[in-house]
N, C-alpha and C positions, 0 to 999 in steps of 0.2 A: 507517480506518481507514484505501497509501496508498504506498511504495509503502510513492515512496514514500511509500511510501511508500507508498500504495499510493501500493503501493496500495505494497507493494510490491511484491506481491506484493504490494507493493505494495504498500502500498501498504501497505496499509496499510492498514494497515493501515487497516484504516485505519489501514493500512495506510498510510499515505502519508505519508511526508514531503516536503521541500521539490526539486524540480530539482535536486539536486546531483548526479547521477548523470549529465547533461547528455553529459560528456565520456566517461564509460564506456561510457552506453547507445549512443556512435556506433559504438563497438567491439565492443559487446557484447551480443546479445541478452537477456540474462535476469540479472536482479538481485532481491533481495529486498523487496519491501513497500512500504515508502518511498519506496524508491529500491531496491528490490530485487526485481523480478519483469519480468515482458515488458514490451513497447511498452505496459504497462496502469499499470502499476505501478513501473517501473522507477525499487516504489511502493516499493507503498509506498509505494511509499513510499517518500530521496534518497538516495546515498551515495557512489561512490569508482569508481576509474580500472580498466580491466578490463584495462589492463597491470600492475595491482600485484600482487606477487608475495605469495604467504606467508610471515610471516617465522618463521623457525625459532629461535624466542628463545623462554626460560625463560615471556616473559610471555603468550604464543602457547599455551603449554598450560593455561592459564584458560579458554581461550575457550568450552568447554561451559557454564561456570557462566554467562556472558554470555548465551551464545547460549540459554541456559534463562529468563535475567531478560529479555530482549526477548521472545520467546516469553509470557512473562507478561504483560507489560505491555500488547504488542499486543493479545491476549486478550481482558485485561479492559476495554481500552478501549471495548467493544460494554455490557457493564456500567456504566460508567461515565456513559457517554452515557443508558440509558436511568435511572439514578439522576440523572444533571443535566436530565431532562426533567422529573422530578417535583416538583422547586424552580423550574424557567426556561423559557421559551419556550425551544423547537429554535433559535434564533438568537442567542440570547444564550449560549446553551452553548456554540456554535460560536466566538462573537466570544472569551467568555472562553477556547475552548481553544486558539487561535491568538493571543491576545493573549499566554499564560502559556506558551507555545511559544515566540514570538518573544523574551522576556524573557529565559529561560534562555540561548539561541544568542545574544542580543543581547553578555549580560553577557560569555559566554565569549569573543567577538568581541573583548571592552574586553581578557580576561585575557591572551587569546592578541597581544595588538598585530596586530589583521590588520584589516581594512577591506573596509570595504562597495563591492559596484562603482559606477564612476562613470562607464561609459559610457550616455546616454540610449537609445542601443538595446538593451543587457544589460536595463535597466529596464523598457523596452516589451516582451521578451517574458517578461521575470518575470511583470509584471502578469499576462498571460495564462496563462502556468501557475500562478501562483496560484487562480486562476480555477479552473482545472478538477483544477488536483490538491491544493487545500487550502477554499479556500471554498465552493463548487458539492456538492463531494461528501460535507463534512463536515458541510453543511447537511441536505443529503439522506438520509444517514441520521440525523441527529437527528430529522428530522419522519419519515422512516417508524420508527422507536424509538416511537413514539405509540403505533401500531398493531399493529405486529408484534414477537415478543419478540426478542430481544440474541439469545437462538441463532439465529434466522434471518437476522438481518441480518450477522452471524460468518460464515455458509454463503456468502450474496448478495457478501460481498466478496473470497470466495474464488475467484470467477468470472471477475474483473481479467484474469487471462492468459489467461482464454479470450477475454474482450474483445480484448484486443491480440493474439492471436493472428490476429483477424479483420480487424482492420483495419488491421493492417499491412502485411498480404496487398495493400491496395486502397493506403496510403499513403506505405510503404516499398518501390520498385523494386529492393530488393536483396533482398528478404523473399520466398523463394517456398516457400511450402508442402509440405511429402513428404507420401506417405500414411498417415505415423504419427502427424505431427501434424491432417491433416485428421481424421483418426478421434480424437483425444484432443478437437477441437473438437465434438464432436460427440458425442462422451461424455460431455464435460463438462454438454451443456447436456441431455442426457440425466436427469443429475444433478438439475440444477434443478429438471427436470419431477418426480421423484422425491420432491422433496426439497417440493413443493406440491403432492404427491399430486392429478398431474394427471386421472387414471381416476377420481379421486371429485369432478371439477368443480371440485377446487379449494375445497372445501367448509372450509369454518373456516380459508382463508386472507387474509386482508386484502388484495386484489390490487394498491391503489394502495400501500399500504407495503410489498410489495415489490418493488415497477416503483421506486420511488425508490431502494430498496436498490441493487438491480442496475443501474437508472439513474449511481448514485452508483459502481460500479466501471469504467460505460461512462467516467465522466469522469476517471478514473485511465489509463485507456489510448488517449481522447483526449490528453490533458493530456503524457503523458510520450511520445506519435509527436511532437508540438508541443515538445519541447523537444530533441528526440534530432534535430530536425531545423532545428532554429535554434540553439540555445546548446550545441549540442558545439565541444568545442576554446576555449572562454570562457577568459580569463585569469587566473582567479578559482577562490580555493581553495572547496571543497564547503561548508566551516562558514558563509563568506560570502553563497556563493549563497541557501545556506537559508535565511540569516537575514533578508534582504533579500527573499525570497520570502512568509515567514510575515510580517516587517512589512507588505505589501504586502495579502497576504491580511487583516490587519488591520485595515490602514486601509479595504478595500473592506465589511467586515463594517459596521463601523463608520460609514459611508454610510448603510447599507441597513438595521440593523436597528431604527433608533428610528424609522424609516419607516414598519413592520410589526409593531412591539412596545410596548408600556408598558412603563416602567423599574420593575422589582419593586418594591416597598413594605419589603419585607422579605427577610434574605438566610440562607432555613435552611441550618445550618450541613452536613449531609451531602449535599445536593446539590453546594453550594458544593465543598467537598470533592472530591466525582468529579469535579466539573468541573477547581477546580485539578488533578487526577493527569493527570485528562487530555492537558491540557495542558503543564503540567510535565514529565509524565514518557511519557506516550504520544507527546507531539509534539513535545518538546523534548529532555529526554534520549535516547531511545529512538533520536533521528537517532547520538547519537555513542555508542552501545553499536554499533549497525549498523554504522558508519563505520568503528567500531576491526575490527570482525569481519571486514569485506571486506577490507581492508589487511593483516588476519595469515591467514584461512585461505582468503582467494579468495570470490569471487564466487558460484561453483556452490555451494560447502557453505553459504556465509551465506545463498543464495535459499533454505534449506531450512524458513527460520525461516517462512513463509508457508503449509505444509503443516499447522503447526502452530496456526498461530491462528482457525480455526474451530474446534476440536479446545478447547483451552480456554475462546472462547465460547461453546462450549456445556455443557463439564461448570461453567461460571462462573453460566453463567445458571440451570441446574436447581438446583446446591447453593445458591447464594444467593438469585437471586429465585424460587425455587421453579416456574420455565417448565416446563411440560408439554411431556412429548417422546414424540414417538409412532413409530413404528420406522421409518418413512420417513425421519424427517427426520437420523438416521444414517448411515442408508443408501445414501439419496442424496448426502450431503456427503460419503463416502467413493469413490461415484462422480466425485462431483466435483471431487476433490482428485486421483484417477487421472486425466481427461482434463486438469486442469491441467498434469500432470506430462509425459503423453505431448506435449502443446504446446510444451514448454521442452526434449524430448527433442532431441539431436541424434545423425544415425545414423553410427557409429560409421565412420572411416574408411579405405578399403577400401586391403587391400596387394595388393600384386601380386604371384601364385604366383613363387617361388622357380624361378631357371631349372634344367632338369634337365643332369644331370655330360654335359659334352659339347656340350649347345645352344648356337647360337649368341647372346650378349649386345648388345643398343645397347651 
């Protein structure tokens, strides 16, 4: 879902959109979904420079309305996906929601006159974060969507920042842990156990569709250490990166999935459907609602969109597809959105007592 992208929080959403955050995340720990959450997500899922200022313009106090329509969109993207399961294989969903991803960022690429990079190496490590922060994990929760409902897999991608919080600890030497976030890490997964009602054995849980769930946020905060640590400082504007990223992811889909799929017979029209939003609008527009959001109110308020996207995959999944919710599974995604937050905390920096009338000064 991404962060960005996730995810991006990543991520994303799936949170996840495409590496654009690249240059930010070297600055900046924590972004939204796409491109906006920790070394997980910095997901979501993709987006913008952690020098950019907010700009204090007329258009700048929109930004609630925005920052409510990505909230939404991320959201429903867990719906989405488990509606394009019920028309498509988990792979073809995936292919059509990166292919209608790339299309949108493509076209704007044409409007805006900007251009795709053309360095062979900018390319070699796109492929790989495409990889793991658009194909790998957008596959992953489509095929656990099988099994498990859209609120749960909304919760499992909320978990991205604690992924990255983990292992950035082991693959970022500037990354050292306090004790507020070792306990938010640790809360978090706290949550999960909660949230799978682990004292009942895990009883009416699907355990491999959610090992892919959670698997799929592990690859959000694989995916975005791997680009925070090769394609920062890129020469290359964000819309670029992305788009070159979701082509990328594209063409790997597209490999792989008439390998492991039959090409549908027929193409009902409201899977079809989700699928287009999906992609369209979850993975394609949804990068430049985020984009515009970091660039006017900062980084810290726009990661916020990420707290909120399990939060509408779940009230998405029970009003629409009528998913059974049973009071853990609140409960614990509330835990778990606290230990996210304590992870992304930074402790506040300390002044130094005021010298007394009289003392001597440095």
């Amino acid at each position: 879902m991404s962060t960005t992208t996730g995810a991006p929080t990543a991520s994303a959403a799936t949170t996840n959109t495409p590496a654009t955050t690249a240059r930010r995340t070297a600055d900046e720990h924590t972004t939204p979904a796409t491109a906006a959450t920790p070394a997980s997500l910095r997901t979501r899922t993709s987006t913008s420079t952690s020098t950019t200022t907010p700009k204090a313009t007329g258009r700048a106090r929109g930004w609630p309305l925005r920052f409510a329509a990505l909230s939404l969109v991320w959201g429903f993207s867990f719906l989405f996906i488990k509606v394009g399961t019920q028309g498509f294989a988990p792979l073809q969903v995936t292919l059509g929601r990166v292919a209608f991803g790339a299309l949108v960022l493509l076209a704007i690429v044409v409007m805006k006159r900007d251009r795709l990079p053309r360095s062979p190496r900018t390319w070699a490590h796109l492929t790989v974060a495409a990889f793991f922060l658009n194909a790998l994990p957008f596959s992953l929760f489509a095929y656990a969507e099988l099994t498990i409902p859209s609120t749960l897999a909304g919760i499992c991608n909320a978990t991205s920042p604690l992924w990255g919080m983990a292992l950035s600890v082991v693959a970022l030497s500037e990354d050292r842990p306090s004790r507020r976030r070792v306990a938010g890490l640790g809360l978090g997964f706290l949550g999960v156990l909660t949230v799978l009602g682990a004292w009942q054995g895990f009883t009416g849980t699907d355990l491999t569709g959610t090992a892919m769930a959670l698997g799929a946020s592990l690859c959000y905060a694989i995916g975005w250490i791997y680009v925070r640590r090769t394609l920062a400082g890129v020469p290359h504007s964000h819309l670029s990166m992305s788009s070159a990223q979701l082509l990328l992811a594209t063409a790997q889909l597209a490999v792989v999935t008439p390998l492991f799929t039959t090409a549908p017979t027929h193409y009902p029209i409201i899977p079809l459907l989700a699928v287009f939003a999906l992609g369209a609008l979850g993975t394609g527009f949804a990068f430049l609602i985020q984009y515009g959001l970091v660039a006017e109110i900062g980084p810290t308020t726009a990661q916020m969109v990420t707290y909120f996207i399990p939060v509408i995959a779940t009230a998405a999944g029970v009003a629409l597809l009528h998913e059974q919710l049973s009071w853990n599974t609140p409960v614990g995604a509330l835990i778990v959105l606290a230990g996210a937050a304590l992870t992304q905390s930074k402790p506040r920096p300390s002044t130094p007592p005021l010298p007394r009338p009289g003392s001597p000064t440095d």
